[in-house]
C-alpha positions in Angstrom: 0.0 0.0 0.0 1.1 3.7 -1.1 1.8 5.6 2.0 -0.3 9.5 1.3 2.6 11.5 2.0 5.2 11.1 -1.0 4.0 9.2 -4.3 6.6 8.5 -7.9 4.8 11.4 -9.2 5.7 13.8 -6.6 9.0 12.3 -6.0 9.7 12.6 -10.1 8.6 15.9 -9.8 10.3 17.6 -6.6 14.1 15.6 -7.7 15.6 16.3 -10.9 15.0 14.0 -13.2 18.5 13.9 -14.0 19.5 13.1 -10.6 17.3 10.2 -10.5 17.6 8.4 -14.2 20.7 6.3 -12.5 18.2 5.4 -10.3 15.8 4.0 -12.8 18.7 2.5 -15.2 21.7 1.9 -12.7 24.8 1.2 -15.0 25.8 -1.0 -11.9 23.2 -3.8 -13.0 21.2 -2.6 -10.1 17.4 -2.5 -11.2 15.4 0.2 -9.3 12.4 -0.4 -10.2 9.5 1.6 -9.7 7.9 -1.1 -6.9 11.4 -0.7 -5.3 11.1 3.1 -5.1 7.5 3.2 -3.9 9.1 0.5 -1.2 11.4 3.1 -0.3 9.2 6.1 -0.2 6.9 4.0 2.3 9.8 3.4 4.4 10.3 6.8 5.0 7.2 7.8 5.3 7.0 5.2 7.9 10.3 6.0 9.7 8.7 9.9 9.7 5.0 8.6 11.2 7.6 6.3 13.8 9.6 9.5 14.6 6.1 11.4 15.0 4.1 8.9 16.8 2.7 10.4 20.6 3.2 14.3 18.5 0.6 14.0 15.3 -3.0 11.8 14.6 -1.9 9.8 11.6 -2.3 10.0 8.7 -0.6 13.4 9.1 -3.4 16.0 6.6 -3.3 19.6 6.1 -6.4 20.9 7.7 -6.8 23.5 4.5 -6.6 20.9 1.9 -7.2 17.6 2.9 -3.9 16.4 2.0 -0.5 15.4 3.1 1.2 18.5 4.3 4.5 19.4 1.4 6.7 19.5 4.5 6.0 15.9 5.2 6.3 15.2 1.2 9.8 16.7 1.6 11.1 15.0 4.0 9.9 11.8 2.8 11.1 12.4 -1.0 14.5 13.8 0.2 14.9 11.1 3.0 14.3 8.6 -0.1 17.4 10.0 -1.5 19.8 7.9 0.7 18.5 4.4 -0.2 18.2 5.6 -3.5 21.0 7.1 -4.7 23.3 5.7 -2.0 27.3 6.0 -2.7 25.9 8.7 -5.6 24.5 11.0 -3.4 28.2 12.9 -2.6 28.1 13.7 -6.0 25.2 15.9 -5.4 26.6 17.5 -2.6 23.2 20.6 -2.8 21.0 17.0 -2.6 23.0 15.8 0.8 22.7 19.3 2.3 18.9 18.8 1.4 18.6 15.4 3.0 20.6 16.7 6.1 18.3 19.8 6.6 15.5 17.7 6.1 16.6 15.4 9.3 17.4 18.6 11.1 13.6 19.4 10.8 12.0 16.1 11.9 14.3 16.6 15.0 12.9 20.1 15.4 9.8 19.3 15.6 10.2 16.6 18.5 12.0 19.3 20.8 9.0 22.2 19.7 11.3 24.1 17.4 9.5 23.3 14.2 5.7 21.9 13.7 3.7 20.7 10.4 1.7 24.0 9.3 -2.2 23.3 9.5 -1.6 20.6 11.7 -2.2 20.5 15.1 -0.6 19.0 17.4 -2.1 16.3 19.5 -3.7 17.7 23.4 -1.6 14.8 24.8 1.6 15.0 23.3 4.6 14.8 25.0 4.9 16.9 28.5 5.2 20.4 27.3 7.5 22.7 29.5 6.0 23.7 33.1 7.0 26.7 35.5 9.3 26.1 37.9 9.2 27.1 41.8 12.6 29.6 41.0 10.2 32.7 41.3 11.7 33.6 37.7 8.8 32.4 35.0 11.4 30.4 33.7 11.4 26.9 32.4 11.5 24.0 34.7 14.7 22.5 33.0 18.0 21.5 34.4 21.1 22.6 32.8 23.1 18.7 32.7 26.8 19.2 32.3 27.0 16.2 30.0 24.8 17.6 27.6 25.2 20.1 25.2 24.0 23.4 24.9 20.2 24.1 24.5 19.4 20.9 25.6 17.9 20.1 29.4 15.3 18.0 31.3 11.9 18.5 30.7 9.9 17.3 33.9 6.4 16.3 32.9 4.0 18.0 35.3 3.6 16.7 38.7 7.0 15.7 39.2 10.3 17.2 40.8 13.3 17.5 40.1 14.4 14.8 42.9 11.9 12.2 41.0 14.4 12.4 38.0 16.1 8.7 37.7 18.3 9.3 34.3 16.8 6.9 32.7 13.6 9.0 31.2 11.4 7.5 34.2 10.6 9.6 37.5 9.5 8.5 40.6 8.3 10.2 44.1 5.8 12.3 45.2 5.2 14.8 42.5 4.7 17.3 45.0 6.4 19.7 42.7 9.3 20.9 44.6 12.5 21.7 42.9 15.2 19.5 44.0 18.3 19.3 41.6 19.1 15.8 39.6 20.7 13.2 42.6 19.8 15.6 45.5 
C-alpha cells in the first residue's frame, strides 16, 4: 500500500529527473524499479510517522486541503534519496545538504522548534514545558553538564526534580518541589 505523504509522481517531480535516471537504469546492473522506489518512499514515510508517533494523529493531513502536508512530502522524498542514490548522493553534494536539513527538521519538531503547518498537534503530546518554583517564570529545565547546549530536562507536570532517575522514568511524590538531579 502507497503511504499519502510522498507518491513517484511527486518524488519525479520535486528531484531532478537527471538526478534520478541512474536510479531508474543503474549502470551497476542494479534494477530500481518503480515497486522498489514506492518501497522506499513507504519506508520513509513510515520511519517519519515512527519519529512522530505520541506528537501528530496519523495519517498526518493539512487541515486546509485535505492532504498530506508538502513538508512531510519533503522530507519523505529527500529522506528517499539515501536508499536511492546511496554512494551517488556525494556527487550531489546541494541534494546531501537537502537530505541533512531535512533530518534537522523532523528533530525540530520533537524538541518544539519546528511543527507541520495546518496541523495540530495532539492535546496529549509529549509533556510540554512547566513553571518552575525559582520565582523567575522560567522553564522548569535543568542545565546537565553532560549535555550540550540548549538541551535540558523537561519534567512532565507533577513531578520534581528529585523524581528524575536518568533513565527517562521519574519516581516520588510529584509534589512539585524543585530539587536538583541526585539531590
Amino acid at each position: 500500500m502507497a503511504n499519502s505523504y510522498c507518491t513517484l509522481d511527486q518524488l519525479n517531480a520535486f528531484i531532478d529527473r537527471r538526478v534520478l535516471t541512474p536510479v531508474a537504469n543503474d549502470g551497476d546492473g542494479i534494477n530500481q524499479s518503480e515497486t522498489r522506489q514506492q518501497l522506499i518512499l513507504d519506508l520513509q514515510a513510515s520511519w517519519m510517522e515512527s519519529n512522530l508517533a505520541g506528537w501528530y494523529a496519523f495519517p498526518i493531513v493539512d487541515s486546509t486541503t485535505g492532504a498530506a502536508p508538502l513538508v512531510c512530502t519533503r522530507y519523505v522524498a529527500l529522506t528517499a534519496l539515501v536508499p536511492l542514490l546511496g554512494r551517488r548522493l556525494a556527487e550531489f553534494p546541494a541534494l546531501a545538504h537537502m537530505v541533512a536539513g531535512a533530518e534537522k527538521w523532523l528533530e525540530s519538531v520533537g524538541k518544539y522548534q519546528a511543527g507541520i503547518p495546518n496541523v495540530t498537534r495532539l492535546a496529549t503530546a509529549h509533556p510540554a514545558l512547566v513553571s518552575s518554583d525559582n520565582m523567575t517564570g522560567a522553564p522548569d529545565t535543568e542545565y546537565l553538564p553532560w549535555m550540550t547546549r540548549n538541551e535540558f530536562v523537561v519534567r512532565p507536570p507533577g513531578t520534581s526534580g528529585s523524581d528524575y532517575l536518568g533513565n527517562g522514568t521519574y519516581t516520588g511524590s510529584g509534589d512539585g518541589s524543585y530539587g536538583g538531579i541526585g539531590q
